[in-house]
C-alpha positions in Angstrom: 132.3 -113.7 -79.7 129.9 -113.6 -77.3 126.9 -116.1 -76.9 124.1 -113.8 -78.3 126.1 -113.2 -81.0 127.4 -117.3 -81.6 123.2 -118.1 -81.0 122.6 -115.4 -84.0 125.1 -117.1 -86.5 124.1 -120.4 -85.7 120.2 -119.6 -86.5 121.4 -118.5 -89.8 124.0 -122.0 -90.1 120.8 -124.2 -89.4 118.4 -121.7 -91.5 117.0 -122.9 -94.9 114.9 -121.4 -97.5 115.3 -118.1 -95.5 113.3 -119.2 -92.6 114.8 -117.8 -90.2 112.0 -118.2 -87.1 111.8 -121.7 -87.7 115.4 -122.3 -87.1 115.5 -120.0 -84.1 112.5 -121.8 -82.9 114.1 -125.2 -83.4 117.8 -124.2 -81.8 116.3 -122.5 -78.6 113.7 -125.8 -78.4 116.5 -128.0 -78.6 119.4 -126.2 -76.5 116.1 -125.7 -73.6 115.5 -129.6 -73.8 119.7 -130.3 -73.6 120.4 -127.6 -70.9 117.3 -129.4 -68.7 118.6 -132.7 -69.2 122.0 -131.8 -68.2 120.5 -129.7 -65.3 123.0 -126.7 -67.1 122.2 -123.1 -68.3 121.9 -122.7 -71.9 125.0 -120.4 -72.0 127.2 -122.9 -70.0 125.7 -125.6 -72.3 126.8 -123.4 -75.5 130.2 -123.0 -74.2 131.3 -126.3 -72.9 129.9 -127.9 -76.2 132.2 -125.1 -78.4 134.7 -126.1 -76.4 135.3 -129.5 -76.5 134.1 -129.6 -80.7 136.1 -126.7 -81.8 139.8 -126.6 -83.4 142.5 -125.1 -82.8 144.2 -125.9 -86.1 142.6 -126.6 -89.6 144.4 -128.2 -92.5 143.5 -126.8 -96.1 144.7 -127.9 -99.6 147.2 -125.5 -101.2 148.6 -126.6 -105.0 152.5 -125.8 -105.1 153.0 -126.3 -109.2 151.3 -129.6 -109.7 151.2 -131.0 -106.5 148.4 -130.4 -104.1 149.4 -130.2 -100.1 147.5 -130.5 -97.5 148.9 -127.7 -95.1 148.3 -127.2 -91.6 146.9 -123.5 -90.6 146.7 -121.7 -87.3 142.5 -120.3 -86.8 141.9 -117.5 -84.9 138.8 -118.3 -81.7 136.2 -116.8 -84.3 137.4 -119.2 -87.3 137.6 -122.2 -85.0 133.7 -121.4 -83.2 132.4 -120.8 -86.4 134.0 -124.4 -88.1 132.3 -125.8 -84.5 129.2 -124.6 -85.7 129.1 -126.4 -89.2 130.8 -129.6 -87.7 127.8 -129.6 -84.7 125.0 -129.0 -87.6 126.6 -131.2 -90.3 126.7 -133.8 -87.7 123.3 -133.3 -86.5 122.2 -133.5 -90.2 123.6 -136.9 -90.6 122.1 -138.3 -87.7 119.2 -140.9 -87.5 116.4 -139.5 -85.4 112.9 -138.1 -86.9 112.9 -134.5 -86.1 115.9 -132.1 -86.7 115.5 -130.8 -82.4 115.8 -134.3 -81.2 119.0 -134.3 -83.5 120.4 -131.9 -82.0 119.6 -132.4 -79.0 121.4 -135.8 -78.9 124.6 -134.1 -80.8 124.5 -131.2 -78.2 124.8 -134.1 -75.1 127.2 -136.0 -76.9 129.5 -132.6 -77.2 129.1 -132.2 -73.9 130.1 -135.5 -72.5 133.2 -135.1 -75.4 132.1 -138.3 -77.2 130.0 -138.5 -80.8 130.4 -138.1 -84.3 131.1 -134.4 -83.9 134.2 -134.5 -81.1 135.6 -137.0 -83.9 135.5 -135.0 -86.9 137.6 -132.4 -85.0 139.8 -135.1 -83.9 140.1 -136.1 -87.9 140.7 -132.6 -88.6 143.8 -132.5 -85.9 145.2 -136.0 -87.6 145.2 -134.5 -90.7 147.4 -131.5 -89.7 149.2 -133.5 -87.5 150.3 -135.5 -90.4 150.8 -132.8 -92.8 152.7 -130.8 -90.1 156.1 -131.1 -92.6 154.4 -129.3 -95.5 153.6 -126.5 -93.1 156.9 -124.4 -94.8 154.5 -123.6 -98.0 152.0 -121.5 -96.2 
């Protein structure tokens, strides 16, 4: 994926109510604000913050008669950029400040400096497989 195309598909992540201008308004506001902080470009901003948030393995239940596993799963880049998406707005969500750009802001600096709440749900998500790694023969 390129970054027009990863920009486009996270308008829509952040979009509710189909308003789609407000949430391009508010992720080009708040990636402008991060990138002049960090004295960055938005694009290298983008990418180092995909790349310290995203996966490279997700773990999803599978029920085996009437025992649920968690099993480990291999994500292709597009699976594991878009699950950095929804952990970077899920995050954001969560967080404390007033408006949703200052949010995001603050979550895109913290993914770039590889610390927050969003560098340790992808963490989680590696634990989990980690430790499910010898139910991995059921996929």
């Amino acid at each position: 994926m390129n970054n027009k195309e990863i920009v486009k598909k996270f308008t829509n992540l952040i979009m509710r109510d189909g308003k789609k201008s407000i949430a391009s308004k508010v992720l080009k506001l708040s990636m402008t604000r991060a990138s002049k902080q960090l004295d960055l470009t938005e694009d290298q901003l983008l990418n180092e913050c995909l790349s310290n948030i995203k996966p490279s393995i997700d773990a999803r239940s599978k029920r085996v008669g009437s025992n649920s596993y968690v099993i480990p799963y291999a994500i292709t880049n597009n699976q594991s950029i878009n699950l950095a998406l929804k952990i970077i707005i899920n995050v954001a969500r969560a967080r404390k400040e007033k408006s949703f750009v200052d949010r995001l802001v603050n979550e895109f600096i913290d993914a770039y400096n590889n610390r927050g709440a969003s560098v340790k749900k992808k963490n989680e998500i590696h634990k989990l497989a980690e430790a499910n790694k010898s139910f991995a023969f059921f996929r």
